[in-house]
C-alpha angles and dihedrals in degrees: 000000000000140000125114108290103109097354084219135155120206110198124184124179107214134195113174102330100159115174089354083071107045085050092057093049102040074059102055086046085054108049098017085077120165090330102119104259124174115194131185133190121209102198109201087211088283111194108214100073095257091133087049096055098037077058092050107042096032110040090161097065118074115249121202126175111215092203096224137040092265095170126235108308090034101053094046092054091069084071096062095096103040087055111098095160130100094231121046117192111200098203124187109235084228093075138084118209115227127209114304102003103124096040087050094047095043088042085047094051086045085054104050105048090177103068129072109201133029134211127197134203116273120213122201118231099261085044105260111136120245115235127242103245120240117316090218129101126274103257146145082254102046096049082046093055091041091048097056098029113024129089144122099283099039094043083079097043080044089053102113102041092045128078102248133166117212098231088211099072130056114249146148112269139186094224135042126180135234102243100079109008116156121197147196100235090219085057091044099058089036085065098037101244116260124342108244097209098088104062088208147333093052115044088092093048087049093051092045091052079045100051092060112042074058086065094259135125140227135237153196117195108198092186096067111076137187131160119249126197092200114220087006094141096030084066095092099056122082113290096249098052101089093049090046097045099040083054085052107048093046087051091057086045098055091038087052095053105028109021138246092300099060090041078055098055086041085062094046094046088050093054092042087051093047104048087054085045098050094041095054088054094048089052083040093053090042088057099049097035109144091006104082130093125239083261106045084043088061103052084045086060090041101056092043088061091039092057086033092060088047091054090044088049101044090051082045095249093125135044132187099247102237113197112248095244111219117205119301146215140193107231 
């Protein structure tokens, strides 16, 4: 699916995606239409023959194996030099386009010369809209503060002392986020694509710091919608993964911008965040003993090992298992 129209690629870094996957495709097919798409899939040597069936069922769509399990920057890096197009759209393989995403975010970028990534709304599947995370730096102080005041109910009774986003309205942000970021291709190379150093969770957090020190903005289009299904391919890793490896990218992030020290304070706020946090579920957990449902008493487990994880990591006791990635090619 290619020709001029939007001179768009489309690039989506899949492990094990399964259904997820065909879905996303069987999308982009769909509302794509004759608009002059290129889309590549970069496969991290998944092992449920996803990369088998997105070549089968869609051979006009370009299949890699990366050969390894790179992560997420590393793995759409392999694209750089397959992509002959001015805009890239690094797309996650756990979402579904809906009718005229990609033609109102590409018409909202061409409108706004002045930004250099773009971000859309994310529905989640029953229709509720995701919310932007917080607009503030990545620090030692503000993952301390998110940590102890921060979570899905207060964020709205926060609202006015936090820097949010409404998702329902355009507007220029600080942060996008990896799951739909579209990009102009002279920015991207400008900025050298993603650092391959974080092998998930802050390589977007790390572009978007990038884009504008180069002079660019950022910005969120509301009026370009796709469904996501959040963490859908990550399922499949331990369930501790996602909490380790998103502590231990923001820690190289903050190391890389603001030194050891910093990455030092960042451990110490963690442990600090999760003891209160942890606390407050145990005594959570003493005052509605006998009284929770099945339910309720999974999400209070859930949550213990969660905060439990944060104090390990941040005494060095856990780390996030990253696989060990062989040589690769691109076949």
């Amino acid at each position: 699916m290619t020709g001029r129209g939007m001179d768009l690629t489309i690039v989506i870094v899949n492990w094990n995606g399964g259904q997820l996957l065909m879905r996303c495709l069987k999308s982009i097919r769909t509302h794509a239409g004759p608009t002059g798409v290129s889309v590549i899939v970069v496969d991290n040597d998944s092992k449920d023959g996803s990369r088998q069936a997105a070549a089968e069922h869609f051979p006009e769509f370009r299949v890699i194996n990366s050969g390894a399990n790179l992560g997420f920057g590393r793995a759409n890096n392999l694209a750089r030099n397959l992509v002959t197009t001015p805009l890239v759209l690094f797309l996650n393989p756990d979402t579904e386009l809906l009718e005229g995403a990609l033609e109102n975010a590409v018409r909202c970028l061409n409108e706004h010369p002045d930004v250099g990534a773009l971000g859309c709304r994310m529905l989640e599947p029953d229709g509720t809209v995701q919310e932007l995370g917080l607009q503030w730096p990545i620090t030692a102080w503000t993952a301390f503060l998110e940590l102890l005041f921060v979570t899905h109910r207060s964020r709205h009774r926060l609202r006015r002392w936090l820097p949010t986003v409404d998702p329902s309205h355009s507007a220029y942000v600080r942060k996008l986020y990896g799951g739909f970021l579209l990009v102009r291709r002279d920015v991207l190379d400008a900025a050298g694509w993603f650092d391959e150093r974080y092998f998930m969770y802050a390589e977007d957090a790390d572009l978007c710091r990038t884009i504008p020190a180069l002079g660019w903005k950022l910005y969120y289009c509301a009026e370009s919608v796709i469904v996501h299904v959040g963490g859908g391919v990550t399922t499949g890793a331990p369930s501790t993964f996602s909490t380790l490896m998103g502590l231990e990218s923001i820690n190289k992030m903050i190391a890389k911008y603001q030194g050891r020290t910093a990455a030092s304070l960042h451990r110490m706020a963690v442990l600090a965040g999760g003891l209160a946090r942890l606390g407050a579920v145990l005594l959570v957990g003493a005052t509605r003993a006998g009284r929770r449902s099945e339910t309720s008493a999974a999400q209070w487990k859930a949550s213990c090992l969660k905060q439990r994880q944060l104090v390990l990591w941040s005494l060095g006791l856990r780390r996030a298992p990253i696989p060990v990635a062989r040589s690769h090619n691109a076949d």
